[in-house]
C-alpha positions in Angstrom: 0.0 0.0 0.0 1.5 3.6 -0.7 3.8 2.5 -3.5 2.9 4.7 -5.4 2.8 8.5 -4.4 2.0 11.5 -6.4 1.4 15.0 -5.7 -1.9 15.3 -8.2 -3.7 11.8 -9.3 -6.1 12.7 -12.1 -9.2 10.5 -13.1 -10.0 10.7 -16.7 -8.0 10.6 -20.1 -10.4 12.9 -22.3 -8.9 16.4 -23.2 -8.9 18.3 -19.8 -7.7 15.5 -17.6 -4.3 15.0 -19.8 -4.6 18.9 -20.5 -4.2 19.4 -16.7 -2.0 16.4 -15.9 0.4 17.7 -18.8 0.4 21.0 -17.6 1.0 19.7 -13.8 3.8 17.8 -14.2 5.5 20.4 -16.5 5.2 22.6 -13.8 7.2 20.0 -11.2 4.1 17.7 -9.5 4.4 14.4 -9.5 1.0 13.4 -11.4 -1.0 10.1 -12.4 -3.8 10.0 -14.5 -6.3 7.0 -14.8 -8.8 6.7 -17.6 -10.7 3.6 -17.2 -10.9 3.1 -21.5 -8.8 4.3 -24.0 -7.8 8.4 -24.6 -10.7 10.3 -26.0 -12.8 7.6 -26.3 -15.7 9.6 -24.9 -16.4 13.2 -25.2 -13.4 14.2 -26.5 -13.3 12.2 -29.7 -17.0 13.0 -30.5 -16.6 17.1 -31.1 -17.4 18.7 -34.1 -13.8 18.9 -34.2 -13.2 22.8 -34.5 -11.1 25.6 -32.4 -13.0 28.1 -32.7 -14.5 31.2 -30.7 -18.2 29.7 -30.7 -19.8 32.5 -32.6 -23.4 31.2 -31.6 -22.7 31.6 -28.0 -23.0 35.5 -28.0 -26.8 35.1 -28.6 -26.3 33.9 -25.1 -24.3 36.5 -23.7 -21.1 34.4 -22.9 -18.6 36.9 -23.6 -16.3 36.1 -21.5 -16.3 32.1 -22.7 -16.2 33.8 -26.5 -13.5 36.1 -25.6 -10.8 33.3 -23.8 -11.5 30.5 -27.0 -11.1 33.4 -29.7 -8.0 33.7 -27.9 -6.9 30.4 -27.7 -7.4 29.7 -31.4 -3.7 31.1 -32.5 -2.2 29.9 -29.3 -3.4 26.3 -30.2 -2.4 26.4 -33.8 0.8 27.6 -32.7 1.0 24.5 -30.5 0.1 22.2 -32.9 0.2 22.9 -36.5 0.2 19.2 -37.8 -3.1 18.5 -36.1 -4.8 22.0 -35.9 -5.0 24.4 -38.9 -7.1 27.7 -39.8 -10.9 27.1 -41.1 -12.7 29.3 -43.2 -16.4 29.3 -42.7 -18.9 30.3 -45.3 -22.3 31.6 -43.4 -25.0 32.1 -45.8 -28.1 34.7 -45.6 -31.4 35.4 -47.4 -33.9 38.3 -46.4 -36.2 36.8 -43.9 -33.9 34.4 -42.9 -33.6 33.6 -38.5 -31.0 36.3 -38.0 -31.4 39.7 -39.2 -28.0 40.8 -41.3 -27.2 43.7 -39.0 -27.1 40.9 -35.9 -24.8 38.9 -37.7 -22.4 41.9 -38.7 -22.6 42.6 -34.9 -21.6 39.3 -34.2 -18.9 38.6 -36.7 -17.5 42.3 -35.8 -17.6 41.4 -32.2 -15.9 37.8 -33.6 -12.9 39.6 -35.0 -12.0 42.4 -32.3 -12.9 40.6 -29.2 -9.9 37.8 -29.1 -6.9 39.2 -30.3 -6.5 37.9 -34.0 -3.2 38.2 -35.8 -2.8 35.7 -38.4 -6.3 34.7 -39.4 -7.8 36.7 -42.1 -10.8 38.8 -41.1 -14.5 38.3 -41.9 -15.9 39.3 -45.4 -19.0 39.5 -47.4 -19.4 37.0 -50.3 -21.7 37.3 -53.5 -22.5 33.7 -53.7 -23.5 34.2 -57.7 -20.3 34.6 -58.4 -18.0 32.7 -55.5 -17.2 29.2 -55.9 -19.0 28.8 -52.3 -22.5 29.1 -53.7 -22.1 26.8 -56.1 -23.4 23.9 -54.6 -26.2 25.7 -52.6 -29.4 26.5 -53.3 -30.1 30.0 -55.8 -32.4 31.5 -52.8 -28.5 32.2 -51.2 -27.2 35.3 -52.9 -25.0 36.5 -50.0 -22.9 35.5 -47.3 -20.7 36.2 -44.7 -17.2 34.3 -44.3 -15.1 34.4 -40.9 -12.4 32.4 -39.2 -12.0 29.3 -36.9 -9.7 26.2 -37.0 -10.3 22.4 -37.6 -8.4 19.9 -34.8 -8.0 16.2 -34.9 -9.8 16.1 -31.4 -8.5 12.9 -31.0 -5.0 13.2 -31.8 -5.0 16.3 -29.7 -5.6 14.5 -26.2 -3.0 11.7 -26.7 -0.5 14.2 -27.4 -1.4 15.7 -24.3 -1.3 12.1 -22.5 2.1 11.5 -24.7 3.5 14.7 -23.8 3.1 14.5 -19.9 4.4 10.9 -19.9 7.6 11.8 -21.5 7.6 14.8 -18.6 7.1 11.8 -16.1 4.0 11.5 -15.5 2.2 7.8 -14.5 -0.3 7.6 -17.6 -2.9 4.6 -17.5 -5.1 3.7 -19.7 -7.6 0.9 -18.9 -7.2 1.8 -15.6 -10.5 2.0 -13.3 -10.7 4.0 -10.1 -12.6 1.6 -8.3 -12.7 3.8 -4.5 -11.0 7.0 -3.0 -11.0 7.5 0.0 -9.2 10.0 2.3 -6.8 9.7 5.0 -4.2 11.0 7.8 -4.4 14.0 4.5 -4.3 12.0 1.9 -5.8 10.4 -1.2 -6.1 6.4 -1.0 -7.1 5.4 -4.2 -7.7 1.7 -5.7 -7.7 1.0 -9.5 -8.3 -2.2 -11.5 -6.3 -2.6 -14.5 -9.4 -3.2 -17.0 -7.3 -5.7 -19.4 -5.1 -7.7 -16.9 -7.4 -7.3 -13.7 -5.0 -6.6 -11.6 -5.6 -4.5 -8.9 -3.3 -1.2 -7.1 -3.2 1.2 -4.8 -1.9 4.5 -4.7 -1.6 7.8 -2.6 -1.8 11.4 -3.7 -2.0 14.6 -2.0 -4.6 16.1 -4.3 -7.5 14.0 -6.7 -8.9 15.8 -9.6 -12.2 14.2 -10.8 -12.2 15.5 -14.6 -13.9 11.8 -15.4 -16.5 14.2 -18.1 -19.5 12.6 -18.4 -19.0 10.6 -15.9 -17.8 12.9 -13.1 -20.9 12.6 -11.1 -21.0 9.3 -11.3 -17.1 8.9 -9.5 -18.5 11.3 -7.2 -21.3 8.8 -6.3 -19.6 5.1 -6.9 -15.7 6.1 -5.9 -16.2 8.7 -3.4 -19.5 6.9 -1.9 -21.4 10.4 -1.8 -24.9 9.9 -2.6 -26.0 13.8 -3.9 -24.1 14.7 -6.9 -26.2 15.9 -9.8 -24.0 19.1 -11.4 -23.9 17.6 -14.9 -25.9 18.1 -17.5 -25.7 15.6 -20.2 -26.4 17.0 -23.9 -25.9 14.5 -26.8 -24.4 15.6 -29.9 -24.3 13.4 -33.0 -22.9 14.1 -36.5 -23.0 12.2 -39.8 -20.0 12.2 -42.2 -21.4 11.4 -45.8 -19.2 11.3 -49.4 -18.1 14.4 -50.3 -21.0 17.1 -50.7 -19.2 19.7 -52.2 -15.2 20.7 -53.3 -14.4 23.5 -52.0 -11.9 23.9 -49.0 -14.5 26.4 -46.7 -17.0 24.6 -44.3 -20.5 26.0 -44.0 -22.3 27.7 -41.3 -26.0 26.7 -41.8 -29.0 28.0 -39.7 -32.1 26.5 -39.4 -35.3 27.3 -38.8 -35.0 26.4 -34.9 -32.4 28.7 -33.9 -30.4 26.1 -34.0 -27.4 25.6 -36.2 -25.1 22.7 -38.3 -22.0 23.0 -40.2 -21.1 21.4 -43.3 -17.3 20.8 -43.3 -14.6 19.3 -45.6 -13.6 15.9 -43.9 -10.4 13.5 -44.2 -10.4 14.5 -48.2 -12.9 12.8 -49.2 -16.0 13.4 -47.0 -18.0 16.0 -45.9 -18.8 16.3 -41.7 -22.6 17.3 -40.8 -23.7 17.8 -37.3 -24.4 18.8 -34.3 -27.6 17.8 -32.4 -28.5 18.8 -29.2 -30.6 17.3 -27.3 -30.7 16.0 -23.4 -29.5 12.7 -22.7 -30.6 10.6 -19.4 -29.0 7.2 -20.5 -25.3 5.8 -20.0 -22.8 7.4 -21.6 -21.4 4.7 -22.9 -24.3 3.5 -24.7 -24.8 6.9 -26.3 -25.7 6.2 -30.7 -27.2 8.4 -33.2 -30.8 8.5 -33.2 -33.1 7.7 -36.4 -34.5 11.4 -35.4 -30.9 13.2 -35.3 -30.0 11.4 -38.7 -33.5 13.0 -40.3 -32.9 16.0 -38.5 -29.8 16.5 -40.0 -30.2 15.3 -43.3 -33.0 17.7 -43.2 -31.4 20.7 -42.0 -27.9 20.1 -44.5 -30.8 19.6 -47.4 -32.4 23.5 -46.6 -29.2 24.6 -47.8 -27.3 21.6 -50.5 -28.9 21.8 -54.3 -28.4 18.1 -53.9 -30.5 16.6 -50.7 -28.3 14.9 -48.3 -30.6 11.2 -47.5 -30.0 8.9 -44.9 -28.5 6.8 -47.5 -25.9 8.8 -48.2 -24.4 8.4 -44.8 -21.0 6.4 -44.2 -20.4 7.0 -40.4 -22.1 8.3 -37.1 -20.7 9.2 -34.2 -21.8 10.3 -30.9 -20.9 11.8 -28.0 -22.6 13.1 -24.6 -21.3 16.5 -23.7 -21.0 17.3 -19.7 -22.3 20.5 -19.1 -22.3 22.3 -15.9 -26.5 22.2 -15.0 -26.8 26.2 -15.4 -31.0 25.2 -14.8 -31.0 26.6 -18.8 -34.2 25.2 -20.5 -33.0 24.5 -23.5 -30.1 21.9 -24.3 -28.3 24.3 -26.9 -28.8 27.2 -24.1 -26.7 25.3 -21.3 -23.8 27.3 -20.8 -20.4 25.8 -22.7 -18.0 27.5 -19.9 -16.1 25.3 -17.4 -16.6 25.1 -13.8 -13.7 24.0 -11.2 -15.1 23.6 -7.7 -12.5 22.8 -5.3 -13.5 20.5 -2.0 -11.5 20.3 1.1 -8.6 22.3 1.6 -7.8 21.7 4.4 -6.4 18.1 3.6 -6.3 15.8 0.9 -8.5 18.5 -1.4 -10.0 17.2 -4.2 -11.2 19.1 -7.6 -13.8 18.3 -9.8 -13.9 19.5 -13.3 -17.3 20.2 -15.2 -18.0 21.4 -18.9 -15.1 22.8 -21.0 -14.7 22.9 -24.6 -11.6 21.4 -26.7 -10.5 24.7 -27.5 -10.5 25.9 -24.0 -9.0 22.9 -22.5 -5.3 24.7 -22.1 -7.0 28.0 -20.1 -9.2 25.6 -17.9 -5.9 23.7 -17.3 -4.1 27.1 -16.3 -6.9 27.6 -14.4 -6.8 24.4 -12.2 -3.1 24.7 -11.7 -4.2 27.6 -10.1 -6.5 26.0 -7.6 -4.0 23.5 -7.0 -1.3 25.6 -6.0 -3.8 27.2 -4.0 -4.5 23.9 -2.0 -1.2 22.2 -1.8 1.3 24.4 -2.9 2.1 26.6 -6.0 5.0 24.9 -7.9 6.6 26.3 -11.3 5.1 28.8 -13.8 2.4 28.8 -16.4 4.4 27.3 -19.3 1.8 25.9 -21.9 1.1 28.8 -23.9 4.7 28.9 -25.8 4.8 24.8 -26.3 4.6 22.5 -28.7 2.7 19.1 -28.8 4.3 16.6 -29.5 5.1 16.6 -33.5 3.8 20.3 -33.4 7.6 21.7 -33.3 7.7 23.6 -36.6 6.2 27.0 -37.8 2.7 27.2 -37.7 2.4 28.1 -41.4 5.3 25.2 -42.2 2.8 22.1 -42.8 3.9 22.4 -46.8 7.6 22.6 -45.7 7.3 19.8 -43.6 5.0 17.5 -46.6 8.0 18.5 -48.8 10.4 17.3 -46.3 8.9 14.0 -45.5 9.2 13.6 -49.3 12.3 14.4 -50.4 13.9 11.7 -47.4 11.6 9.0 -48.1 11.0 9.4 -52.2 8.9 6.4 -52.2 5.8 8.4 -50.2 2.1 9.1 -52.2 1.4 12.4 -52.0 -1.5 11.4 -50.0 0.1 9.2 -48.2 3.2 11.9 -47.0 0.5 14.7 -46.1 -1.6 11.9 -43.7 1.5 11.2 -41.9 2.5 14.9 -41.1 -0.6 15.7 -40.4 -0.9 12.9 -38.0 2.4 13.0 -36.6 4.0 16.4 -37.7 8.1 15.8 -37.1 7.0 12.4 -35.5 6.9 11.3 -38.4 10.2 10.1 -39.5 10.4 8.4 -35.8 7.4 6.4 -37.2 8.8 5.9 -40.9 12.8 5.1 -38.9 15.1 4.2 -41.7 12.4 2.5 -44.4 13.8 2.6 -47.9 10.6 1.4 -49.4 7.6 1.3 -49.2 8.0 -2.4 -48.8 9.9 -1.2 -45.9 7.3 -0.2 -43.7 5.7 -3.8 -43.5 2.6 -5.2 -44.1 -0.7 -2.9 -45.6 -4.0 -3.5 -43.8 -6.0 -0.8 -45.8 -5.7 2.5 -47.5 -2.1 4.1 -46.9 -2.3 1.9 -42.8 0.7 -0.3 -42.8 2.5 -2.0 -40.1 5.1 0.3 -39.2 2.4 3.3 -38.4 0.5 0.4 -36.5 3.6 -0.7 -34.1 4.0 3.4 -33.7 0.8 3.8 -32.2 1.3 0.7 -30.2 4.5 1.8 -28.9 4.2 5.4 -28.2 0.5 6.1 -28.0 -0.9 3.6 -25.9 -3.4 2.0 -28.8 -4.3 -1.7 -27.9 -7.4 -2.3 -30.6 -8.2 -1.7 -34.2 -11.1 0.9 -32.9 -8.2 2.5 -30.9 -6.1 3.2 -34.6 -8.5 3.6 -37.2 -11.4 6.1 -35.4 -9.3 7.5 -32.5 -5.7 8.0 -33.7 -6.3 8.0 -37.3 -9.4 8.0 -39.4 -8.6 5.2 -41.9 -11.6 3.6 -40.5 -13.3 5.1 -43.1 -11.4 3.6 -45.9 -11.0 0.2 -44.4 -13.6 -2.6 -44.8 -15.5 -4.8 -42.0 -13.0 -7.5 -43.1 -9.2 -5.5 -43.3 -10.8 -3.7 -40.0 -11.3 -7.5 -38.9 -7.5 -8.2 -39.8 -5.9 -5.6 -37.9 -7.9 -6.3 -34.8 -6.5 -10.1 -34.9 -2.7 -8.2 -35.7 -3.0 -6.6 -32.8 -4.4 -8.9 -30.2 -0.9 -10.8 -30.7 1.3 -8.5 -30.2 2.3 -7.2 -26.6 1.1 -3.3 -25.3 4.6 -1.7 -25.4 4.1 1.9 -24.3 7.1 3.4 -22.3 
């Protein structure tokens, strides 16, 4: 008992427990983190997958949440430029449409001076008769706004997190459960259950941070044994990714007739991304699946818009996710605030902080932010430090993605095209780790499907924790879309025989 002794133990691997375990340990705590399935494999992997200021949330007067993610966007970009890049989104408008044009020129104004914008390009005004972006919408769209955001691999972005503070020292387990905590003599007693091998461990820490997401209430009930714990709000969001709706390289801002809004964004090359919902959820989280009524509702909605009706049909994944947002008492699911809440229990020994809401493109401030309230509780240690770094693979200019696909090329001649710009945008200057010295394409072992061979496979076994076929081709790369039932079937035998490796 006590082997194991760490300043900060954190409970869930979704983007703000390994965004404040990162930040923790680069500060000099000691820090463990627990996540009882694999990274991202709730929440955090089922985002609409932008960075970007949330433009609809100053309808709702959250200007301070608007303000800190229009800040973030550059900061994260700057971070992470294999994995995070600049978005331009097309918002179209007809007379008598939900928003009046002066509201939205208020907004978008509001959009471009409130966070601090230096390299992406401001909002303009489009004649969609002549700009490639009306082409594939309707005629009744003459005119439309265009503004900034960014795209993230939401995915990629947490296990870079997890990768990052594991190579700072940090105890990272995956398939770990927290099965009780309990506190004593001013400390944290917590037991886990590895969830593959079933072996069981114990370990001390001076401070617990419950960022579990969806789940938080429910540690707070089963782990802690407190019966009363009912802060989360649970708001499923589901999306639909179909073939590829349109060419151009802008996503679309579509408003419908609910005051409630899609996009329509380019996806993995050869798709097009459709969603969100929102709608209250009461169920487990981990049982969360599109609903026959979200798929019509969004196929509906995207069709308003598309010359070409998007039909249930066309549809070649779904995913879901339930989003944990702090219970505000709003009426509406797309009303509940999108802001973070820390509240910080027991200071006066072994404190414990839960984490509630949050947003991917917030995750570094809320991090910051906890830091804060940890030093506060057991003692301030190092400086804020995240804002200059680099993820891992993110160490080049943040404009250099080009540079670095015409690197990758020229050392290893044998590279697709396609195949060169996946890899650095998976795995930015990681990427010649992964491809080592191959000669060949030969080299890099056997092909499963699309551009996935073996030597990308053993990378993500060895360095990012990935035990399953699910784990690489929907959570650290996307080739799950260009893989069949059967090659999917193939990898997932590959990998059950070979050992987990992850130092």
């Amino acid at each position: 008992m006590g082997r194991n002794i760490h300043d900060i133990f954190v409970i869930g691997g979704g983007i703000n427990g390994c965004g404040i375990a990162r930040d923790a340990v680069g500060r000099g705590y000691s820090v463990a983190l627990a996540e009882m399935n694999d990274f991202a494999s709730g929440t955090s992997s089922g985002a609409t997958k932008l960075i970007h200021g949330g433009l609809r949330y100053l309808e709702h007067y959250e200007f301070r949440l608007v303000r800190e993610s229009l800040m973030e966007r550059e900061i994260l970009w700057a971070m992470a430029p294999h994995i995070i890049w600049p978005l331009r989104f097309v918002l179209p408008y007809h007379k008598g449409g939900i928003r009046p044009a002066w509201l939205i020129r208020l907004g978008l104004f509001l959009y471009d001076h409130l966070g601090g914008r230096k390299l992406l390009p401001p909002t303009s005004v489009l004649d969609m008769r002549s700009d490639p972006a009306g082409k594939p919408l309707k005629a009744l769209f003459a005119k439309a706004f265009e503004y900034s955001d960014g795209w993230v691999d939401d995915a990629r972005m947490v296990v870079l997190n997890a990768r990052d503070a594991a190579d700072k020292g940090a105890t990272i387990m995956p398939r770990t459960k927290v099965v009780s905590a309990r506190r004593e003599n001013g400390l944290w007693h917590i037991e886990t259950t590895d969830t593959v091998t079933g072996r069981n461990d114990s370990h001390q820490a001076r401070m617990l941070v419950n960022a579990a997401g969806p789940w938080v209430d429910h540690v707070i009930r089963s782990a802690f044994g407190q019966n009363e714990a009912h802060h989360v709000r649970l708001v499923q969001g589901s999306h639909i990714v179909v073939k590829k709706k349109f060419d151009d390289v802008r996503a679309y801002f579509f408003q419908n007739p609910d005051n409630r809004i899609i996009f329509a964004i380019p996806y993995e090359g050869d798709f097009t991304l459709i969603g969100t919902t929102d709608r209250d959820y009461t169920a487990d989280p981990k049982d969360v699946r599109i609903s026959e009524e979200e798929t019509v509702y969004l196929c509906n909605a995207a069709s308003e818009y598309f010359k070409e009706p998007v039909r249930p049909e066309d549809i070649v994944w779904t995913y879901s996710a339930v989003r944990p947002l702090y219970d505000d008492g709003a009426s509406k699911a797309q009303e509940a605030t999108r802001d973070y809440v820390l509240k910080l229990e027991g200071e006066g020994g072994a404190p414990l902080l839960n984490v509630f809401g949050g947003k991917l493109t917030t995750y570094r401030r809320l991090s910051e932010h906890a830091l804060e309230k940890i030093g506060a509780a057991i003692g301030v240690k190092g400086a804020p430090w995240t804002a200059k770094s680099h993820l891992p693979g993110g160490d080049f200019p943040v404009r250099g993605y080009e540079t670095q696909v015409d690197k990758l090329k020229r050392r290893y001649s044998f590279l697709a095209d396609p195949h060169a710009r996946r890899l650095v945008r998976r795995y930015g200057t990681k990427a010649e780790l992964l491809l080592g010295d191959a000669r060949g394409i030969d080299d890099l072992g056997r092909l499963f499907g699309g551009d996935l061979y073996e030597a990308e496979v053993t990378y993500l076994v060895e360095h990012e924790w990935a035990r399953h076929a699910e784990d690489v081709l929907w959570r650290r790369t996307k080739d799950g879309l260009r893989l069949s039932k059967e090659q999917a079937q193939s990898l997932e035998e590959y990998m059950a025989a070979i050992p987990a490796m992850v130092g």
